[in-house]
GUMARVO-117229 format. One record per residue (C-alpha): residue number from 1; x, y, z. Coordinates in Angstrom, 3 decimals. Layout:
- marlo, X, Y, Z
- NUM, X, Y, Z
...
END
This chain:
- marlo, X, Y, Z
- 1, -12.108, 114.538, -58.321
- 2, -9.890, 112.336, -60.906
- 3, -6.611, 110.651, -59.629
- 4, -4.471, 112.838, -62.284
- 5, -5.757, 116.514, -60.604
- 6, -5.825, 115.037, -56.936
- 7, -2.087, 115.057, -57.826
- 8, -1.583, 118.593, -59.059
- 9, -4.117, 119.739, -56.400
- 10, -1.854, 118.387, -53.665
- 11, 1.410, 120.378, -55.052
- 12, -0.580, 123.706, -53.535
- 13, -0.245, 124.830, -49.509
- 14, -3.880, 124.928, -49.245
- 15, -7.381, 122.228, -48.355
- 16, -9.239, 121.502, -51.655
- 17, -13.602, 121.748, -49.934
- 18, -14.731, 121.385, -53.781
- 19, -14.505, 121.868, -57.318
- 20, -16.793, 122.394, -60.364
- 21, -16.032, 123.380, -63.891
- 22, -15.433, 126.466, -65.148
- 23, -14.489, 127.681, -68.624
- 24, -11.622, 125.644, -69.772
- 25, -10.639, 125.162, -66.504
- 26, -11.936, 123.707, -62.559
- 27, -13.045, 126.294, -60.410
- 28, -11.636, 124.797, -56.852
- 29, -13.227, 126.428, -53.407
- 30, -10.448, 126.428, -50.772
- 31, -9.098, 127.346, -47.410
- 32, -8.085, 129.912, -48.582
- 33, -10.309, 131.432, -51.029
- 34, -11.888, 130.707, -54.250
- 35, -9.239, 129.368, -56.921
- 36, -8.863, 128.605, -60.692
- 37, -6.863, 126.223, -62.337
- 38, -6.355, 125.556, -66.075
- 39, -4.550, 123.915, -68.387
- 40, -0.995, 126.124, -69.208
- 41, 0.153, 125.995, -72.785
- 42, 2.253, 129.919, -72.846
- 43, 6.074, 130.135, -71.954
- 44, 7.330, 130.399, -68.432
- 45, 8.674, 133.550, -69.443
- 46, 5.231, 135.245, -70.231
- 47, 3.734, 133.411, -67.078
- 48, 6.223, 135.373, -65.059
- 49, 5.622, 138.084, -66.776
- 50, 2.220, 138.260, -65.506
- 51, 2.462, 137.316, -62.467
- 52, 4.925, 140.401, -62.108
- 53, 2.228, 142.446, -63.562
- 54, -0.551, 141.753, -61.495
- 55, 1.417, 142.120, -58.526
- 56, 2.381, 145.230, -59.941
- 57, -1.115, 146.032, -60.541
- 58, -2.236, 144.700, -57.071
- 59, -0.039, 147.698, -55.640
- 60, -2.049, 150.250, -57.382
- 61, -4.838, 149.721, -55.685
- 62, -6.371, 147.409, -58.587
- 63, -7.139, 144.735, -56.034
- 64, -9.680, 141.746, -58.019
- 65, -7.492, 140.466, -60.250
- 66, -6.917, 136.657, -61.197
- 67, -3.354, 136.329, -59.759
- 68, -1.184, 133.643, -60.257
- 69, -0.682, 131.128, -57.068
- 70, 2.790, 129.184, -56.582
- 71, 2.261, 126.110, -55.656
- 72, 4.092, 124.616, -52.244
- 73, 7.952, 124.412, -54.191
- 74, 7.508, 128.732, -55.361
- 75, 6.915, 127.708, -58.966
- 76, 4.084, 128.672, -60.877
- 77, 3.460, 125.444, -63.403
- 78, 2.628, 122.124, -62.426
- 79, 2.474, 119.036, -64.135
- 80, 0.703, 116.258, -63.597
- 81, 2.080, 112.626, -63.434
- 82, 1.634, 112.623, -67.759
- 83, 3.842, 115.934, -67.823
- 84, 0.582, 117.928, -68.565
- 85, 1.552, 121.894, -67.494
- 86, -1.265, 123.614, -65.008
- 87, -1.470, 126.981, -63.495
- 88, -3.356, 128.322, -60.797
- 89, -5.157, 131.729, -59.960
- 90, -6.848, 133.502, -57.127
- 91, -10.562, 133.501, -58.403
- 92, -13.777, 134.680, -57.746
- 93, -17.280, 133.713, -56.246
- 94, -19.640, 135.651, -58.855
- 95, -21.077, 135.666, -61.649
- 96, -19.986, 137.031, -65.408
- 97, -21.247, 140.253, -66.939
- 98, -24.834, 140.144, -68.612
- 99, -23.965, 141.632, -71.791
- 100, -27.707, 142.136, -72.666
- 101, -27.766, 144.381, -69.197
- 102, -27.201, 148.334, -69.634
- 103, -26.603, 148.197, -65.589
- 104, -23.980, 145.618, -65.619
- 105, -22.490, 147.226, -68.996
- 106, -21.840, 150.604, -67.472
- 107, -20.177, 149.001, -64.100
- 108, -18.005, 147.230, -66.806
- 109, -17.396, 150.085, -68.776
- 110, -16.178, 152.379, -65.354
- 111, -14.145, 149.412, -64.223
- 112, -12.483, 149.153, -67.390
- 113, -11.332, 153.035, -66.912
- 114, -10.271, 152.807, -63.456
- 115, -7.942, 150.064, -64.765
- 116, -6.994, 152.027, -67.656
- 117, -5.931, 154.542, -65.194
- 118, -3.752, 152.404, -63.090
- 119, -2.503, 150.599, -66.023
- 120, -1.454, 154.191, -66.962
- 121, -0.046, 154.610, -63.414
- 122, 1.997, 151.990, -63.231
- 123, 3.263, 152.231, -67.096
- 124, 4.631, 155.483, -66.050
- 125, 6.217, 154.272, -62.902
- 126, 8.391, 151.738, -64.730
- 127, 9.504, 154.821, -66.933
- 128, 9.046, 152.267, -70.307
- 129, 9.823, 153.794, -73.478
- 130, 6.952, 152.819, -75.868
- 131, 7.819, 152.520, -79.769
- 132, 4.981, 153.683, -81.677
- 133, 2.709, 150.502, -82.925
- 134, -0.301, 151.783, -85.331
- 135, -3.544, 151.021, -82.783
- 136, -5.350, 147.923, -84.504
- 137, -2.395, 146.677, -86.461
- 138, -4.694, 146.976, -89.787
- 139, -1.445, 146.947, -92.591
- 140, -0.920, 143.426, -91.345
- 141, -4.326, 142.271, -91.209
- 142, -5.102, 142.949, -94.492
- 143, -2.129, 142.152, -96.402
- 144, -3.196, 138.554, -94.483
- 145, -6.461, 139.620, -96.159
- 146, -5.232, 140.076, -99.665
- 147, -2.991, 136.771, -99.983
- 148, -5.501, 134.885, -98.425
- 149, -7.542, 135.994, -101.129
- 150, -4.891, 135.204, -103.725
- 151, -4.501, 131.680, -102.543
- 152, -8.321, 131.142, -102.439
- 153, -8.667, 132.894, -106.315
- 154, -6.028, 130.227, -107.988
- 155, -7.810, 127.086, -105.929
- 156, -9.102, 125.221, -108.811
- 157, -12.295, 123.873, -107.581
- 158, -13.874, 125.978, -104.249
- 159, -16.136, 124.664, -101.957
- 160, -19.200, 127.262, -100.472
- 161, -16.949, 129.144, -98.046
- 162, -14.563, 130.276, -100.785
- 163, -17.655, 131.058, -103.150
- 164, -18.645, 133.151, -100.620
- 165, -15.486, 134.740, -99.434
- 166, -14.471, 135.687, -102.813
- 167, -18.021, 137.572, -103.531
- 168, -17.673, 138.888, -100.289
- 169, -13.860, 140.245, -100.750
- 170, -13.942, 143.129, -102.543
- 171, -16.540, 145.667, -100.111
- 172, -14.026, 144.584, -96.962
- 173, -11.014, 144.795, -98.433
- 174, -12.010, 148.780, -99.880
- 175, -13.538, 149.083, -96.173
- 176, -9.508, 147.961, -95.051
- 177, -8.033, 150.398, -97.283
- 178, -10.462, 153.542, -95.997
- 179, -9.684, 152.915, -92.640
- 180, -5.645, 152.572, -93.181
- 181, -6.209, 155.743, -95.095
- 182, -7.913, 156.970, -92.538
- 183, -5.690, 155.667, -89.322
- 184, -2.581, 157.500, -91.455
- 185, -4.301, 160.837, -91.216
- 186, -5.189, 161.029, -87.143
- 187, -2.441, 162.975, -85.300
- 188, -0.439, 160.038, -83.450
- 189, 0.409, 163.074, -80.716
- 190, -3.414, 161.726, -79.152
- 191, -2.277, 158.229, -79.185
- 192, 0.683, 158.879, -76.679
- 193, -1.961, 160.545, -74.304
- 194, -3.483, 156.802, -74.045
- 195, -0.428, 154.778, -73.519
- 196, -0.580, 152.420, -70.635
- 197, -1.182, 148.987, -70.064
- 198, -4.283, 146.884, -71.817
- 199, -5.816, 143.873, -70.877
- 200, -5.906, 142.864, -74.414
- 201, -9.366, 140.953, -74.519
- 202, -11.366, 142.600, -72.353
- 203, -15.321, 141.755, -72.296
- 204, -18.169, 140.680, -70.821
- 205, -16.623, 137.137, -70.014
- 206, -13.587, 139.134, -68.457
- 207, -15.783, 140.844, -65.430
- 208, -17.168, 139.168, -62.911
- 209, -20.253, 141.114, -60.535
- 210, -18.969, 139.689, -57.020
- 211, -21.718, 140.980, -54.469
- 212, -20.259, 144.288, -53.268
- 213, -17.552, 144.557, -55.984
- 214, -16.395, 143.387, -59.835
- 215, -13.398, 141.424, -60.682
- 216, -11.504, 140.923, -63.497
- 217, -9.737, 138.081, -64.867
- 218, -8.691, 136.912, -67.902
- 219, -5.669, 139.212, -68.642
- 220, -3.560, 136.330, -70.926
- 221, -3.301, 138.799, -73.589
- 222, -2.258, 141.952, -71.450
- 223, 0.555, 144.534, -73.105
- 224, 1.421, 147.860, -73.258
- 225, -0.052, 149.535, -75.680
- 226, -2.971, 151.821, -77.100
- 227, -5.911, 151.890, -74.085
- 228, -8.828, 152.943, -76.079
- 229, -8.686, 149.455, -78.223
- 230, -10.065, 147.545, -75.182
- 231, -13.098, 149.739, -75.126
- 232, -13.351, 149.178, -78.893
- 233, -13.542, 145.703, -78.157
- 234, -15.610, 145.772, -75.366
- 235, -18.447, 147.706, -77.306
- 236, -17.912, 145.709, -80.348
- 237, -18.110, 142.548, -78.693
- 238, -21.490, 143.817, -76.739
- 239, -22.764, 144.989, -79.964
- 240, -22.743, 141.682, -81.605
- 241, -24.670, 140.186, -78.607
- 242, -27.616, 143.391, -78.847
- 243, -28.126, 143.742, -82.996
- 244, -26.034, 146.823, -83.075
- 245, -28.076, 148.677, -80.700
- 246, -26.221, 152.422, -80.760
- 247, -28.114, 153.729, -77.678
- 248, -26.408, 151.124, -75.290
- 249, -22.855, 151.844, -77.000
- 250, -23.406, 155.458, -76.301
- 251, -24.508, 154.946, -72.465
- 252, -21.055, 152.451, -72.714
- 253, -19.014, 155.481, -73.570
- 254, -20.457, 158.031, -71.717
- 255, -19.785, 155.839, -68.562
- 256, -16.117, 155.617, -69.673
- 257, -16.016, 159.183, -69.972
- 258, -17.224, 160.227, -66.943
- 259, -14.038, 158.286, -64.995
- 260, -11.672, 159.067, -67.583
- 261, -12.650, 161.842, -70.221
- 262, -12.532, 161.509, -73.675
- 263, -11.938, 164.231, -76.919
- 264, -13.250, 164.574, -80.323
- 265, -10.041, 162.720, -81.531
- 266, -10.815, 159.913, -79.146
- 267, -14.096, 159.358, -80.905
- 268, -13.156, 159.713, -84.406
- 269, -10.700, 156.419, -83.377
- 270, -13.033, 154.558, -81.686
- 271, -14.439, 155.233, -84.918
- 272, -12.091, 154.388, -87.206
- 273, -11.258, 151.053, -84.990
- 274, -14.663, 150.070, -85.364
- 275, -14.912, 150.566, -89.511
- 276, -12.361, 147.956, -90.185
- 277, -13.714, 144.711, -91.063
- 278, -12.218, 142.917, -88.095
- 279, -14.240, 140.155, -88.381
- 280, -13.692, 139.679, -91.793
- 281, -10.335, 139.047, -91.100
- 282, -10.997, 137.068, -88.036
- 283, -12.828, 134.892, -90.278
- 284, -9.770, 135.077, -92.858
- 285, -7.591, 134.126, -90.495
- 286, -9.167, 131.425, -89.059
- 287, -9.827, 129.993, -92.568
- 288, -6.236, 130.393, -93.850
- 289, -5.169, 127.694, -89.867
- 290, -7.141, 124.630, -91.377
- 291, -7.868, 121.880, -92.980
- 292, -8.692, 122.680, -96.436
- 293, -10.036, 119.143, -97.260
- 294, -12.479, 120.413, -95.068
- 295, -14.291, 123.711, -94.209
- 296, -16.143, 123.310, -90.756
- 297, -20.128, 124.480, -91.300
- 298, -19.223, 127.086, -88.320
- 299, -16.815, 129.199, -90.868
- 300, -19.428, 129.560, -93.598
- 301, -21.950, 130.343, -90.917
- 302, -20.031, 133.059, -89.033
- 303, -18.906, 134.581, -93.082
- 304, -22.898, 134.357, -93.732
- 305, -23.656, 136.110, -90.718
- 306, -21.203, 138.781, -90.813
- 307, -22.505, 139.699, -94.249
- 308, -26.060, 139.762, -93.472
- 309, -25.056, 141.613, -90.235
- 310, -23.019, 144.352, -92.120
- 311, -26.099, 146.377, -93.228
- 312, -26.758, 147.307, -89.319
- 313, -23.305, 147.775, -88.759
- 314, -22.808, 150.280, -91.404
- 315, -25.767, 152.038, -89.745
- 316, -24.237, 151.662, -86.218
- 317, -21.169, 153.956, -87.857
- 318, -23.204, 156.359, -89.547
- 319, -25.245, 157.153, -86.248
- 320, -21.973, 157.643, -84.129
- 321, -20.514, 160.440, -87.069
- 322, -23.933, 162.315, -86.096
- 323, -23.636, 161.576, -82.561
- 324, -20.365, 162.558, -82.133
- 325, -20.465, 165.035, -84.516
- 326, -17.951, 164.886, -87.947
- 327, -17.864, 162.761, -90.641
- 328, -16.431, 159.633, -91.973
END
């Protein structure tokens, strides 16, 4: 245990027995439990924010949640002697979902409604009014799509990436427009029926299979908002991981369902969700934040990939129209 953490670890009310590292962060076993603590780099407002929430949460009856520890003075951030901000939440003695495993999938998918169900719960207890936000913010994304592409078109000499990008443009930016066209035609009347709160990044890192129970952790992106875009993500994210495998995402669903049912105009979202060219963007984006003296071999690998991976999504879509029954 370093000098510098021996510090912060002796700001808390509680025996350190040992620590290991976890993802981003040192997993600590305690006196009183299992703990996590991580580096802090959010606002103190949107710490307390969640804290509130998870307690709020906690009341519901939505008991394995990551929630945020005080140290021994009631605040929630310490520093260490360099001014370095930490935070520290309850953990968990488990491990995370296998997202190759149907069996672990589906016990993810029903905890993900039971939360979606408090989440509703305790959205409605606070009596929030909720201004309409289109699900999957896609205007934004790809008017970030097209300048990106204008900036890249007038760069005078391009490097592989931006070969690549601009070949790639024109198929996901039509995909983008379908799917806006689409999105503006859906009644927004079923979108209310799915307001509550979202965990906002919720996947198979996010659960954790704890013996007799799951956890979940993870919530730094939590909001209220549109529920059925964290089982988007969820499926899209186990997707990637199984080659598009559409017999798994249905099994995903159908577990969903059976906690918290779902309509015809639930699918034909999921659906819509799904079509846009998220990771396009993603890839966009993540272009546009660096270096341009540079292009990292990772970008042009994850742009390659996501091309070559597009034929078997495209097939993943057309098999949930038939499944589900109507047409893109």
């Amino acid at each position: 245990m370093s000098e510098k953490m021996s510090e912060v670890y002796e700001a808390y009310d509680m025996e350190i027995l040992g620590a290991v590292r976890g993802r981003g962060s040192m997993i600590l076993k305690t006196d009183q439990g299992i703990r996590q603590i991580s580096p802090f780099d959010g606002s103190e407002e949107r710490l307390e924010q969640e804290r509130e929430f998870k307690e709020n949460l906690y009341e519901t009856g939505f008991h394995h949640i990551d929630r945020c520890v005080p140290n021994r003075e009631g605040e929630l951030i310490t520093c260490d002697r360099y001014g370095n901000p930490y935070v520290m939440r309850e953990y968990f003695e488990g491990r995370e979902c296998n997202p190759g495993s149907i069996c672990d999938l589906n016990q993810a998918a029903a905890n993900l409604a039971i939360f979606h169900i408090r989440g509703r719960e305790l959205y409605a207890k606070e009596g929030r009014t909720y201004a309409y936000r289109e699900p999957g913010n896609f205007r934004r994304k790809t008017q970030e799509m097209k300048k990106i592409r204008s900036f890249i078109s007038k760069r005078p000499t391009k490097n592989d990436f931006e070969l690549l990008y601009i070949e790639a443009y024109d198929a996901f930016y039509r995909q983008a427009i379908d799917c806006q066209a689409m999105m503006d035609a859906c009644d927004r009347t079923n979108i209310a029926g799915h307001i509550g709160y979202c965990h906002g990044a919720y996947n198979y890192h996010s659960v954790l299979f704890c013996g007799g129970y799951l956890a979940t952790v993870n919530f730094d992106r939590f909001h209220v908002g549109y529920q059925l875009i964290d089982l988007y993500q969820f499926i899209r994210k186990v997707m990637e991981k199984n080659n598009y495998n559409f017999d798994m995402a249905v099994k995903i669903i159908e577990e969903y369902d059976r906690i918290l049912p779902l309509t015809g105009e639930d699918y034909r979202y999921i659906y819509i969700l799904y079509s846009y060219p998220e990771k396009f963007w993603k890839v966009s984006n993540r272009y546009m934040n660096s270096r341009k003296c540079w292009i990292s071999p990772a970008n042009l690998e994850k742009l390659s990939k996501l091309i070559t991976d597009e034929q078997e999504k495209q097939k993943f879509l057309s098999d949930f129209c038939n499944h589900y029954g109507f047409t893109s």
